[in-house]
C-alpha positions in Angstrom: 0.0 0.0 0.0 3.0 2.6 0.8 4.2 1.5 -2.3 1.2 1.6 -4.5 -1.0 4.3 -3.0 -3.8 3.4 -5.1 -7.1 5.7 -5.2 -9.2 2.6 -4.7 -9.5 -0.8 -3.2 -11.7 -3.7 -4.7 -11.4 -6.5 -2.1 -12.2 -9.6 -3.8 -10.1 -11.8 -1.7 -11.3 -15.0 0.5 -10.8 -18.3 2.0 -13.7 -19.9 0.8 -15.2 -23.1 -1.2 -17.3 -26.0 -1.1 -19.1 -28.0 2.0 -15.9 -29.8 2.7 -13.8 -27.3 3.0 -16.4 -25.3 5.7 -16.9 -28.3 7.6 -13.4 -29.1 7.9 -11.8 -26.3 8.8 -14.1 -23.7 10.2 -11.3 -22.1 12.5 -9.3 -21.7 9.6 -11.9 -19.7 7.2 -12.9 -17.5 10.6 -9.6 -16.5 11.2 -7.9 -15.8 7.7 -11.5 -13.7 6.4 -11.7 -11.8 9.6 -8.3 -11.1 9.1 -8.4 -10.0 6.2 -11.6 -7.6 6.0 -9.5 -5.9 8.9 -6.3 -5.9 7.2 -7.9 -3.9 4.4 -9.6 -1.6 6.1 -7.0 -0.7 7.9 -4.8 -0.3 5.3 -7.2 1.7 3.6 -7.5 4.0 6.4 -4.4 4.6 6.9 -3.5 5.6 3.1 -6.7 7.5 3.1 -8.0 5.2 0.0 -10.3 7.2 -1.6 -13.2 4.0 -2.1 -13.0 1.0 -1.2 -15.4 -2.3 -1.9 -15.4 -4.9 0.5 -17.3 -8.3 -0.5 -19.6 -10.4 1.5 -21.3 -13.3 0.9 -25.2 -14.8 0.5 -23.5 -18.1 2.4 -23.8 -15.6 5.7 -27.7 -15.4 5.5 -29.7 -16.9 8.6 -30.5 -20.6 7.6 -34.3 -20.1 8.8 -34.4 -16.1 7.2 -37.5 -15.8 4.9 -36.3 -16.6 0.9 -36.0 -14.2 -0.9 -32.9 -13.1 1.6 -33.0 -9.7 2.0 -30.2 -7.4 3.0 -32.1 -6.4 6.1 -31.6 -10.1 7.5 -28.2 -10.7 7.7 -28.2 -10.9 11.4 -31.3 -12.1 12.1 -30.2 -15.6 13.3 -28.0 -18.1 13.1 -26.2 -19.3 9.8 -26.7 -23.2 8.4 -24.2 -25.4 10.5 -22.3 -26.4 7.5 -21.0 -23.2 6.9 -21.5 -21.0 10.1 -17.4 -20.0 10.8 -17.2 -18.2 7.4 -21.0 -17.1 7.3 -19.4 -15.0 10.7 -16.9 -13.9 9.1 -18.5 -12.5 6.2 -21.4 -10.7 8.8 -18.0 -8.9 10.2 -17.8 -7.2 6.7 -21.4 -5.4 7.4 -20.3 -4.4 10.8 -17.0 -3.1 9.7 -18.6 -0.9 7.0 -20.5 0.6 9.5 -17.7 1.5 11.8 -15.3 2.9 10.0 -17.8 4.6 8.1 -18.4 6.2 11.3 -15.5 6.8 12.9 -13.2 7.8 10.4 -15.4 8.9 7.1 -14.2 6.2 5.0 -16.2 5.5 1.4 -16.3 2.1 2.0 -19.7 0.0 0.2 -19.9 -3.7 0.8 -22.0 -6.0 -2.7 -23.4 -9.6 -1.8 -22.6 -11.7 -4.9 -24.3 -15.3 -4.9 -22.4 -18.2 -5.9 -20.0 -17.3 -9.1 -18.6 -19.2 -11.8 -17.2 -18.3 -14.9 -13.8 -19.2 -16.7 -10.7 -19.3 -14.6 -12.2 -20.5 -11.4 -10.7 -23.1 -9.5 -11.5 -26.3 -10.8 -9.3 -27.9 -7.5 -11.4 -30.7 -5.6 -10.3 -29.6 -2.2 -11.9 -26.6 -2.2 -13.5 -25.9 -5.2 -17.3 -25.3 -5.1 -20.4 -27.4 -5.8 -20.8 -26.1 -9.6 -16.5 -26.5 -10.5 -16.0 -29.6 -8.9 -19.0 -31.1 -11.0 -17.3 -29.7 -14.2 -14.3 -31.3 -13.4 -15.6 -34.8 -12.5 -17.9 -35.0 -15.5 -15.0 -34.1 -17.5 -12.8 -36.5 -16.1 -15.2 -39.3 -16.2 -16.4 -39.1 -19.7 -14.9 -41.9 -21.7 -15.9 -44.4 -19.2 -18.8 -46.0 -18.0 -18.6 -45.5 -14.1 -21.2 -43.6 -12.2 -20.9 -39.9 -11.7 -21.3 -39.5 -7.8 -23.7 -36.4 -6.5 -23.5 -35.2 -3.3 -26.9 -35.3 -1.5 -30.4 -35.9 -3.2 -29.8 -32.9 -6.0 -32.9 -31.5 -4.6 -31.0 -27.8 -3.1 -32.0 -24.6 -5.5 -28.5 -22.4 -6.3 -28.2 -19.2 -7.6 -25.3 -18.5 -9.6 -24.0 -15.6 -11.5 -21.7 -15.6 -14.0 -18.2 -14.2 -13.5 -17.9 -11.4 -15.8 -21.6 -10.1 -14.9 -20.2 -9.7 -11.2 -17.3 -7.9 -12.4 -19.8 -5.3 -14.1 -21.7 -5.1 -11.1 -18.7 -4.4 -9.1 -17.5 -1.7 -11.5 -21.2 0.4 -11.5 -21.3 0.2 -8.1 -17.3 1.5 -8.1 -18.6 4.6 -10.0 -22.6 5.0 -8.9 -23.0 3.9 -5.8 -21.5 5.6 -1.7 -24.6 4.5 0.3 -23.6 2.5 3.6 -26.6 -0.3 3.0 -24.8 -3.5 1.5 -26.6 -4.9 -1.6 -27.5 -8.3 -3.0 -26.1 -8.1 -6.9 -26.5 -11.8 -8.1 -28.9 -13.2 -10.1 -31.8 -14.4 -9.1 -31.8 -17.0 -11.3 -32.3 -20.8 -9.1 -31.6 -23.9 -10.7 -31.6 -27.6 -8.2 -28.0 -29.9 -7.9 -29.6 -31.9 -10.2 -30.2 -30.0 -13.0 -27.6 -28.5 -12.8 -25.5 -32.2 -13.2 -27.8 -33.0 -15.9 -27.0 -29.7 -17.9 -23.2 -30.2 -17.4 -23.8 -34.1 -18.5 -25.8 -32.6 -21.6 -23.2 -29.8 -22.6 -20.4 -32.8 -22.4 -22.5 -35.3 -24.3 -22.7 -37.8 -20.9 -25.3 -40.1 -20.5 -27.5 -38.3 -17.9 -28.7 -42.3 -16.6 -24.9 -42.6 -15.0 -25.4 -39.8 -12.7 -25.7 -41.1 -9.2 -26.7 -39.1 -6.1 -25.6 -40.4 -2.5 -28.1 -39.5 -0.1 -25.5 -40.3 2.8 -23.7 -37.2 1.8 -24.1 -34.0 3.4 -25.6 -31.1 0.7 -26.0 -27.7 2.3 -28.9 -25.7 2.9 -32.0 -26.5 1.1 -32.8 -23.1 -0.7 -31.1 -19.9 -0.2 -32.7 -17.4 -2.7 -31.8 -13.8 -3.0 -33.3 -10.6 -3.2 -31.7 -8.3 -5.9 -34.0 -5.4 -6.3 -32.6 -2.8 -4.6 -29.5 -3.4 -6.8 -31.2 -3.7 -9.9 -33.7 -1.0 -9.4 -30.5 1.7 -8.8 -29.2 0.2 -11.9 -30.8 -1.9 -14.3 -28.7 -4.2 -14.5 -29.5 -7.2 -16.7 -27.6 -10.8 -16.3 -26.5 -13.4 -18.5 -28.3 -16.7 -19.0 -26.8 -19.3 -16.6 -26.7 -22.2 -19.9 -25.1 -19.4 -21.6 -22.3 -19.1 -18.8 -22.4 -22.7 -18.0 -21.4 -23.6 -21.3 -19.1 -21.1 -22.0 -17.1 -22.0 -19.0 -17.4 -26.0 -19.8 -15.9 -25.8 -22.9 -13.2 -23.6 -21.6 -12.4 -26.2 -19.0 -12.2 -28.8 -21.4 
């Protein structure tokens, strides 16, 4: 920072990833986000950085808060088990905004994305999430005739946005947007596990039949739908299609 001095900070960065990773090392993700929302605030303050754009998450919502999760609700109760040491972590975020806001005057705005996906994600099985790990074990499993193993009953409903519409979001909120409320900017768009699996298995030619879901694994919460319209009321934003993105990002993998 005393090197760069920039006029800006977009703070993307987190420990973060699938159900495995959560439930495995939940100390871990509380300390190194915390950590890090701090360490960038800080550092913004000190430099007097003219913005800056901290990121939360709609993982932090209150498993039992009324779908479609509004921004209103983030601390009104406790998060889903599976994920509740980073869910904490990223409530800090909404906190933090507030204070230094406060205290010292900062311009510092905090988005919500849902889950995103896109090219260039990690595709890494120990802590990639639900919709990359698929992608990768489709792909690695299609010229044989084993099945392709589903976590959970492929009932869950996930939003997911595509990469480079969060990247616009981020950049007109960078330019339009000083308010201290945090918004939801992901699409609202909900597919289940399961048809999400059986779009991956269409886009890669697989034989949807081999597609096998263990009900002894553990899948998340059931639904976790989000409320974008104060976002997309201030600006119009419109998303792309998730099978548009979805296939893009297949067939860049492969």
């Amino acid at each position: 920072m005393d090197r760069c001095r920039p006029d800006a900070i977009v703070h993307l960065a987190a420990l973060s990833g699938g159900v495995g990773l959560s439930m495995n090392h939940p100390a871990t993700l509380l300390r190194d986000n915390v950590l890090m929302t701090l360490n960038v605030l800080e550092a913004a303050r000190r430099f007097e950085v003219g913005k800056t754009i901290m990121t939360l998450s709609s993982g932090m919502y209150p498993a039992n808060a009324p779908n479609p999760l509004k921004e209103g609700a983030i601390h009104e109760g406790y998060p889903h088990p599976s994920n509740a040491s980073y869910a904490f972590a990223k409530r800090l975020v909404d906190i933090s905004i507030k204070a230094y806001r406060t205290e010292y005057g900062m311009n510092v705005i905090g988005l919500i994305p849902n889950g995103i996906f896109g090219e260039h994600d990690s595709f890494n099985y120990e802590d990639a999430s639900m919709l990359p790990a698929l992608i990768r074990r489709f792909y690695e499993n299609r010229h044989n005739e084993s099945k392709i193993v589903i976590w959970g009953d492929g009932s869950p409903l996930r939003e997911y946005t595509y990469s480079k519409d969060i990247a616009r979001a981020y950049m007109w909120a960078f330019l339009h947007y000083d308010g201290e409320q945090v918004l939801n900017i992901g699409s609202t768009e909900e597919h289940s596990v399961k048809e999400i699996a059986y779009m991956i298995a269409e886009v890669m030619g697989i034989d949807k039949g081999r597609i096998d879901f263990d009900l002894s694994k553990p899948q998340g919460i059931q639904k976790k739908s989000t409320d974008n319209s104060m976002f997309v009321g201030m600006s119009g934003f419109c998303y792309t299609p998730f099978r548009t993105g979805l296939e893009r990002t297949t067939r860049w993998f492969i």
